[in-house]
C-alpha positions, -999 to 999 in steps of 0.1 A, spaced: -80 -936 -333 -95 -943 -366 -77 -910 -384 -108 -894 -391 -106 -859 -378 -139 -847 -388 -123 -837 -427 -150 -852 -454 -138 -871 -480 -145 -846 -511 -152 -811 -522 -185 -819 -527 -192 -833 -498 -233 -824 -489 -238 -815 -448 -268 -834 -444 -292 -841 -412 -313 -872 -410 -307 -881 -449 -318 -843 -459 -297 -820 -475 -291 -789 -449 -302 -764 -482 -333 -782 -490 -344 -780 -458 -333 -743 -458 -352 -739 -488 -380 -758 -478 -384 -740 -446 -383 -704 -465 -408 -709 -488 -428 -719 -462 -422 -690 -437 -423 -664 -471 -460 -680 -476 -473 -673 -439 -462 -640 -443 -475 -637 -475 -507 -660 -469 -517 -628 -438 -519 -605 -463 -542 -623 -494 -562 -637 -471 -574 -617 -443 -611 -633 -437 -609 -667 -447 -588 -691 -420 -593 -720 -446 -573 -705 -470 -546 -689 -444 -534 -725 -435 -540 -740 -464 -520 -717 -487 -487 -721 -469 -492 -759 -462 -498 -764 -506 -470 -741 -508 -442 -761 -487 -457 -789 -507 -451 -780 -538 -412 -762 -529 -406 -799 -510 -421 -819 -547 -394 -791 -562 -366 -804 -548 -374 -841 -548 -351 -862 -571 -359 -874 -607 -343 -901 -627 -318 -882 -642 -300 -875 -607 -310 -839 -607 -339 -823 -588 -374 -818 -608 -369 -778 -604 -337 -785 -627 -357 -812 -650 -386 -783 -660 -360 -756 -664 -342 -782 -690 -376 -790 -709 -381 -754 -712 -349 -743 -728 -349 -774 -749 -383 -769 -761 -388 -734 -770 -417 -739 -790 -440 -749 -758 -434 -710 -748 -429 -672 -758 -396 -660 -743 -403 -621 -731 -367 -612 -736 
């Protein structure tokens, strides 16, 4: 016996399958599943547009999560550049 019981290492230990963060994938697959059921409402008569709307939006939710060079995801790279740079936009609140 090697003494590993299964414990990880850290607190921040990420359960992950196949190099993919269990979350992301959560994430991925819910923004997906909210656009089909969105997708069956907008777009009744055109099939085009059903499948493609859904597909373009797990794209973008999966190019959400990817990585940057800072180590954080590009979701948390535009919310930075738009508090840091108020002047590109008008806050509502």
């Amino acid at each position: 016996m090697n003494g590993n019981y299964g414990i990880p290492r850290d607190i921040y230990y990420v359960v992950k399958i196949a190099a993919v963060s269990v979350v992301k994938l959560g994430l991925v697959i819910a923004a997906t599943l909210m656009a089909f059921s969105i997708s069956t409402s907008l777009f009744v008569n055109n099939l085009w547009l059903l499948l493609l709307f859904p597909i373009n939006s797990a794209a973008i939710a999966i190019y959400l999560l990817l990585p940057t060079n800072g180590g954080k995801s590009n979701w948390q790279s535009f919310y930075l550049s738009l508090k840091r740079h108020k002047k590109f936009w008008i806050s509502l609140s």
